[in-house]
N, C-alpha and C positions, 0 to 999 in steps of 0.2 A: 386715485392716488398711484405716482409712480414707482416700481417697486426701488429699493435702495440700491444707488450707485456703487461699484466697487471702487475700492481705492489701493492700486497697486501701494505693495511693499510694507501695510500698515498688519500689525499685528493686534487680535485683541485675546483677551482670555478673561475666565467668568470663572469664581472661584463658589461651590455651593458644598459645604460640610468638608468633607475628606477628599471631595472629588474635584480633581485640575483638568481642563480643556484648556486647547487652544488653538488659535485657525488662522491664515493669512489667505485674501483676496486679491489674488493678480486678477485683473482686469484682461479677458481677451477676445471679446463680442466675436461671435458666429451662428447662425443660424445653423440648425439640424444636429448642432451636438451643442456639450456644456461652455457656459463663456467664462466662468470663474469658480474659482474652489477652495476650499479651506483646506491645507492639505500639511498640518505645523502641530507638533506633540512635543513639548517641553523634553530635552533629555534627562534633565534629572527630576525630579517630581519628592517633595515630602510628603507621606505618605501618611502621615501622622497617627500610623498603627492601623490604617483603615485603606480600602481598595482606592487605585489611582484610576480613571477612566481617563479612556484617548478618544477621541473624537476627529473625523474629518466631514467634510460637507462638500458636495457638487449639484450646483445651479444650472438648469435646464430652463431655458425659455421654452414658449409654446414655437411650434412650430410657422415658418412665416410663410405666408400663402403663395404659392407661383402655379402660372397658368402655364403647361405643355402642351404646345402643336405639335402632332405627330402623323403625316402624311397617308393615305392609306398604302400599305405596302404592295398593292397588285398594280396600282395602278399604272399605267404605261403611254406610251411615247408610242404614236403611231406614225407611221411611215405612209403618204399618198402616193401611189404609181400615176404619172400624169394620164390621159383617155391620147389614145391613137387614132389623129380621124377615118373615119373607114374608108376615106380616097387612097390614105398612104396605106392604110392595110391589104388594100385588093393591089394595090401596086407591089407587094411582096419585099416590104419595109422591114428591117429585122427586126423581131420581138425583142424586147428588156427585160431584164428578169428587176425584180427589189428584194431590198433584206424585208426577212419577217422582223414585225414589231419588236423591239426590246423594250424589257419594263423599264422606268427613270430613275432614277437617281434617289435616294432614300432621303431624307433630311428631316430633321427633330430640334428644333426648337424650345427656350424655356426661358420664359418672361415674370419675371419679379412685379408684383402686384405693390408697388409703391404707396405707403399712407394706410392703407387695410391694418384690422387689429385682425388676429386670428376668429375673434365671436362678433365680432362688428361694436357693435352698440351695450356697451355691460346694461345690464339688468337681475335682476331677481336678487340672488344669495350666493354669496359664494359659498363651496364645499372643500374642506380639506379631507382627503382621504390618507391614509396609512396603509402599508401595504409591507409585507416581510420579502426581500428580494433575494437572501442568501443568509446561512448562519455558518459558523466556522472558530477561527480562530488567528489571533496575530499571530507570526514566528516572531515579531520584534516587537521595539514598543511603537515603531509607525503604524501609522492605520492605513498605509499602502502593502502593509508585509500582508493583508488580508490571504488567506487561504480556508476553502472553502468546505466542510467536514460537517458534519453530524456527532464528531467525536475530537474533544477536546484534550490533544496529548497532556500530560500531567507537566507540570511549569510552560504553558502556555498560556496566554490569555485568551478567554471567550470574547468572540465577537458576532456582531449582528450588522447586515444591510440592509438599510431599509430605507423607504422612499416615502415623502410627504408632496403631494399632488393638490391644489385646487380643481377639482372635477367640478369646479357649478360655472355658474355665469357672472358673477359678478366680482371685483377685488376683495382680496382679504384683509381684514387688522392685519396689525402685526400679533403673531403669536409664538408659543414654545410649545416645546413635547417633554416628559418627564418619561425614564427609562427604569423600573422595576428589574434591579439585577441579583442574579443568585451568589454574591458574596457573603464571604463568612461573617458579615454584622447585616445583612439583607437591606443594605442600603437604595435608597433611592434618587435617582441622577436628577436633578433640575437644569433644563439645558437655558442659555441664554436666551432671552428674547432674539426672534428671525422675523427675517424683514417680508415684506408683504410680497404676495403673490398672486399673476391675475392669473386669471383661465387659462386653462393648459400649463400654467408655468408648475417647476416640479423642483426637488431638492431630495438629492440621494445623500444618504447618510452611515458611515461607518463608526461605528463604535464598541470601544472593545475595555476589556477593566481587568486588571489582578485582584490575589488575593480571594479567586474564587472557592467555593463551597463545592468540595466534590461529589460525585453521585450521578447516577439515571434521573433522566429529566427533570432536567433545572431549566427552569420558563424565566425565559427574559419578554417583560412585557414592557410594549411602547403605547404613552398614551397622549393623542396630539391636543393643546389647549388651543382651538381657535381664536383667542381671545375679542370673542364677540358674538354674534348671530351666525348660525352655522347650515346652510340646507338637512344635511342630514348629521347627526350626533353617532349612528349605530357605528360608522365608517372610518371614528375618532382613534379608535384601541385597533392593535395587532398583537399576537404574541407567537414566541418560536419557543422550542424544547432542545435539550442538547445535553448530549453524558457527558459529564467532564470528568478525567481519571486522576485517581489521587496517588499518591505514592508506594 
């Protein structure tokens, strides 16, 4: 299954209890870095007495395979002195001098492996892993204002980066991750269904929420739902800690 196409300029948002997201996908394929992102947080948000979460999303393909020729660097460029017959030598011919060898010309090459998937051939199970990349905190309500801390100034909102990876061999369901955040009603975030992901492919994720509960270590836990057969389950949960300061 291929994973889902982006669609420049379309908006969507997923409404679960108290909690507003919301993402746009511009479309813009490249290999070795992200091709499209959800990166769109409602300005005003009804809060309906209960914490608002923001959410952004960036899509990382797997890396695409190319093959570099790269020359050995000593190699050289030799110079032949032609041989002097020894009649013109005894006749007292002038000797020649040559330059000594110089090395050649460096040159490096890199060839796109056309048609290749990064694992070849899927097989086995795929694996969704989770992983905590940075905790911190928004100064805004974008989730690009991300700043990166241990310690949550008071009227800031906490945030968390983190990453969901397919580490196995074969494509994913479609599935969602749910967010355990330390708000003052200890609400828990249900993200949208996300689109499938084969091997290697990855999606970095920010998300950040008001209305927190202050205190020394407040555990924002993430838990990814494969939604289906998974290689390994231990690699599903991540969790981070963070002071956030109260007034």
């Amino acid at each position: 299954m291929e994973p889902l196409a982006p669609h420049a300029g379309t908006r969507e948002s997923a409404r679960n209890g108290p909690g507003v997201v919301g993402c746009r996908w511009p479309g813009a394929p490249c290999w070795w870095r992200a091709v499209y992102s959800a990166r769109f947080v409602p300005p005003t948000v009804d809060r309906l007495g209960a914490a608002a979460v923001y959410l952004s999303s960036l899509f990382s393909p797997a890396q695409k395979p190319s093959l570099s020729v790269v020359p050995n660097a000593t190699s050289t460029v030799a110079t032949v002195a032609p041989s002097t017959p020894a009649a013109v030598r005894s006749q007292g011919a002038p000797t020649r001098s040559y330059p000594a060898a110089q090395p050649g010309r460096e040159t490096s090459t890199t060839t796109e492996i056309s048609g290749a998937t990064p694992t070849g051939t899927y097989y086995g199970l795929p694996d969704l892993a989770v992983s905590i990349d940075r905790i911190g905190y928004l100064a805004t309500t974008s989730a690009e204002s991300f700043v990166a801390s241990s310690t949550v100034p008071h009227g800031s909102r906490p945030a968390i980066v983190f990453t969901v990876k397919n580490v196995g061999t074969n494509v994913s369901k479609a599935w969602n991750f749910t967010a355990k955040i330390p708000t003052q009603t200890a609400y828990v975030y249900t993200a949208p269904t996300q689109q499938v992901l084969r091997p290697g492919e990855s999606i970095q994720f920010t998300l950040g929420f008001d209305e927190a509960n202050p205190g020394a270590h407040q555990t924002i836990s993430i838990h990814v739902n494969p939604g289906g057969t998974d290689a390994n389950a231990a690699n599903n949960d991540a969790s981070a800690t963070l002071t956030i300061l109260g007034s």
